[in-house]
N, C-alpha and C positions, 0 to 999 in steps of 0.2 A: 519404453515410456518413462520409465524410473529417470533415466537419465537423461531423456527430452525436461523432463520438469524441473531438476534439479539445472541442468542450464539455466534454458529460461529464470528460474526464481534469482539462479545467481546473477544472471546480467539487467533484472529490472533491480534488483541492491545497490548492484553497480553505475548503474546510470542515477538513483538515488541519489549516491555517496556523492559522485558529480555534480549533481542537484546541489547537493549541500554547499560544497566546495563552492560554486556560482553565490550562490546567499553570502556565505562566511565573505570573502570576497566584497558584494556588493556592499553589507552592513560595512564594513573595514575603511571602503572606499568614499563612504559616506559619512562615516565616522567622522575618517580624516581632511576631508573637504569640507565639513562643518568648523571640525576645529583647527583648522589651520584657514583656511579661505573666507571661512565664515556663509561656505557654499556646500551644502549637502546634495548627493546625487539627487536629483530632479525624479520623483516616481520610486523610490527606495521600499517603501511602504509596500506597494504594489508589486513590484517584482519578488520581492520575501514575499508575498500573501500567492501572489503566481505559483511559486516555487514550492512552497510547503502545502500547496494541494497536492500536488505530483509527487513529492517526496514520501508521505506518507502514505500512498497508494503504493507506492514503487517498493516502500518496504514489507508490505505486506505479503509478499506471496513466500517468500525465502522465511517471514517469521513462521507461516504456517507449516510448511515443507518440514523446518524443524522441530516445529513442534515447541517453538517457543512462546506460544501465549502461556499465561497465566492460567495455572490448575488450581482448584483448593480442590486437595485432595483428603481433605479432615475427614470426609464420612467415607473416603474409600479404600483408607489404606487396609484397612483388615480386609478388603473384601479380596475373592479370588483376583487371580491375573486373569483368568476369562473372563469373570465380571467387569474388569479392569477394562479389557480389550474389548467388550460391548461395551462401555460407558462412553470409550473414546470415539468407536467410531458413528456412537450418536452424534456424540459432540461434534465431530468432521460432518455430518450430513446434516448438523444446524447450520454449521458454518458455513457451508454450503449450499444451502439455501439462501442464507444472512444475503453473502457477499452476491447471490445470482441475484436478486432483488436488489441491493444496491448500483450492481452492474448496470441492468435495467434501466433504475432508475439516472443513474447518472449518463445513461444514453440519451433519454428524455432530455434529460439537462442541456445538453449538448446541445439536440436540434433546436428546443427552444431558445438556449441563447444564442446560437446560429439566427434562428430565422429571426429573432428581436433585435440583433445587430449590437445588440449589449456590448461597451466597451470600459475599462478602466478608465475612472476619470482624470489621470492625469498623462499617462503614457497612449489610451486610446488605444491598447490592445483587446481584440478581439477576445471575449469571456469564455467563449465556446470553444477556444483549443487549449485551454488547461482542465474544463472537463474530458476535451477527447483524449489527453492525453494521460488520463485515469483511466480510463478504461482499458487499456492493455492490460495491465496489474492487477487493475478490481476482477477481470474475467479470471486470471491466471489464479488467483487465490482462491476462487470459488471451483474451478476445474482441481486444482491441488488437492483440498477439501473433499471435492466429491472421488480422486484417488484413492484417497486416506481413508475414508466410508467404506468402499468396495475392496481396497486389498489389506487393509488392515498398515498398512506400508508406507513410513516416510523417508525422508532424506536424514533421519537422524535415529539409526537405527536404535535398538536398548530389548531389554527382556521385554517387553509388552507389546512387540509388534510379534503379530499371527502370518 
């Protein structure tokens, strides 16, 4: 299972990092066809706003796996490292909960801008496939989360994992 999730976390990063690449790219493109043509790409705005839903969903599961959100650990450092390793895997089964309720909810999202037919207004793409395409990620971060709950165990190991 360890290494079913760490796949996964590493190849939604990776199609992220992708993501970005497409943005960097389109910004570049548009850049340069404003300032030389005096013609920016058509829908710019809209593909960056597309893109950086997905992107920051897609980074999400690989941040948790490692264990890289943000601690403040000011009221915990004196405490035991078993207090330590019940603090975290609180933390992992908020976070887990967090993200399964986001997940949730960004299903919702989907169907409703599915069935509304919601589109961007200048490119006229369908709103409802960059929620769908949150959802892979949002689920995998909340599944990851609820690993790290149950075995005390991520993809970056250290003295505080049980």
């Amino acid at each position: 299972m360890r290494n079913l999730l760490d796949l996964l976390a590493r190849v939604c990063a990776l199609l992220g990092g992708l993501v970005v690449v497409a943005i960097t790219l389109v910004t570049t493109a548009s850049i340069v066809g404003r300032w030389l043509f005096d013609t920016p790409l058509s829908g710019d705005t809209e593909l960056i706003e597309y893109g950086m839903a997905v992107v920051v969903a897609a980074f999400l599961p690989l941040c948790q796996w490692r264990r890289a959100n943000i601690i403040v650990d000011f009221f915990t450092t004196r405490m035991s490292a078993r207090g330590q390793r019940a603090l975290d895997r609180l933390g992992a089964l908020l976070i887990a909960l967090m993200m399964a309720v986001i997940t949730w909810r960004t299903a919702v999202g989907t169907l409703d801008q599915k069935s509304s037919g919601a589109t961007t207004m200048l490119l006229q793409w369908p709103e409802w496939v960059a929620y769908a395409l949150m959802l892979p990620p949002l689920a995998l971060t909340a599944a990851i989360a609820l690993y790290m709950c149950v075995t005390g165990r991520s993809g970056q190991p250290d003295a505080r994992e049980s």
